[in-house]
C-alpha positions, 0 to 999 in steps of 0.5 A, a space after each residue: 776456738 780453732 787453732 791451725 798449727 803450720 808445721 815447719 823448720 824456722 829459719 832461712 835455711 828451710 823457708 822455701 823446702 818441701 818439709 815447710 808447706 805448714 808454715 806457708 799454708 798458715 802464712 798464706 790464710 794470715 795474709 787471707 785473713 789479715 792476722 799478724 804473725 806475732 812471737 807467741 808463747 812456747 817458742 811459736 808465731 802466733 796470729 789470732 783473730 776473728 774469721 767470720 764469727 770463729 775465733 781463730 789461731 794460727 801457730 808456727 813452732 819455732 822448734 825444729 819440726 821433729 820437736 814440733 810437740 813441745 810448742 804445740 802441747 804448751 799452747 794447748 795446755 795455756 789454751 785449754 784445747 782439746 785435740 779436736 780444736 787443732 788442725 796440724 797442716 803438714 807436708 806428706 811424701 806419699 801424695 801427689 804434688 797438688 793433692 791434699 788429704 784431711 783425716 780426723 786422726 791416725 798414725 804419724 805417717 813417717 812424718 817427725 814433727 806430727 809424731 812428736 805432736 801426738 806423743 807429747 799430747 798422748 793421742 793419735 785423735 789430732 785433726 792433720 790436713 797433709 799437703 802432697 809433696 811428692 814423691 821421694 822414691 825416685 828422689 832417692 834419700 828422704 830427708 834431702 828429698 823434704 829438706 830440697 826446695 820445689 823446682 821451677 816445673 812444680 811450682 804450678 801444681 805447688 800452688 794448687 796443693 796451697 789454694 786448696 790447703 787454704 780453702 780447706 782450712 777455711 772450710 774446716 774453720 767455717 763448717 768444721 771437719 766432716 764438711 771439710 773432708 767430703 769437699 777436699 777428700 776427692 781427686 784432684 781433678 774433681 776438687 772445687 775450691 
């Protein structure tokens, strides 16, 4: 089973900020993949389905983003995952707007809510897909900056970062993560969806 977990703030208030391109790239791939969003176990959406032949999972926690890790550890504790089986989907200040990155694991990167993921499954070998948001340094303090929403000369590149999110999922889901890392690893300009 592959399990994508879009990191976000619930609520109103956050929907359209920086800080929540997990929860639209797993929003975007139901509506692709024509998974209802549903309340699930553990404070968490849930949509869950067939994509080719894979079963999938998209979960959206509903804690706030720095308590991310409860809901996760519990669908994965419920589910029986292996921290191989996830994909956590989350916004980074330090690529580009329009640019995303896989990795196989490593550190939080400054990011809250996939440091409290990898505390509380005990493990820095979590599969992330980062979305390149900008950057906050001319932006000035960084929790404005990821709590702002894009502005109207983003949205363009915005979309790009979200297409290729999408795509890379689909890939990750389909082919797994090194075949989705050599296809979406690379400058934006060389990238291909």
């Amino acid at each position: 089973m592959k399990v994508i977990v879009g990191l976000g703030n619930p609520g109103p208030r956050y929907s359209r900020s920086r800080h929540n391109v997990g929860f639209e790239v797993a929003q975007r791939l139901a509506r692709r993949w024509s998974l209802k969003l549903a309340p699930g176990p553990s404070r968490c959406q849930l949509g869950q389905g067939l994509v080719g032949s894979n079963p999938v999972r998209l979960v959206l926690p509903l804690t706030m983003m720095n308590r991310s890790g409860q809901a996760v550890a519990a669908v994965g504790k419920r589910w029986k995952l292996a921290p191989a089986e996830l994909l956590v989907v989350c916004d980074d200040v330090s690529l580009p707007l329009g640019m995303i990155r896989l990795r196989p694991g490593g550190s939080d990167g400054g990011h809250k809510g996939l440091a409290s993921i990898l505390e509380e499954l005990d493990t820095q070998e979590v599969p992330r897909l980062r979305v390149g948001i900008g950057s906050a340094k001319a932006a000035g303090d960084l929790t404005d900056f990821v709590l702002a929403p894009f502005t109207a000369a983003e949205k363009k590149k915005l979309d790009e970062s979200l297409d290729l999110a999408e795509a890379a999922c689909e890939v990750w889901v389909s082919r797994g993560l090194p075949a989705a890392m050599n296809r979406f690893n690379v400058r934006r300009a060389e990238a291909h969806v």
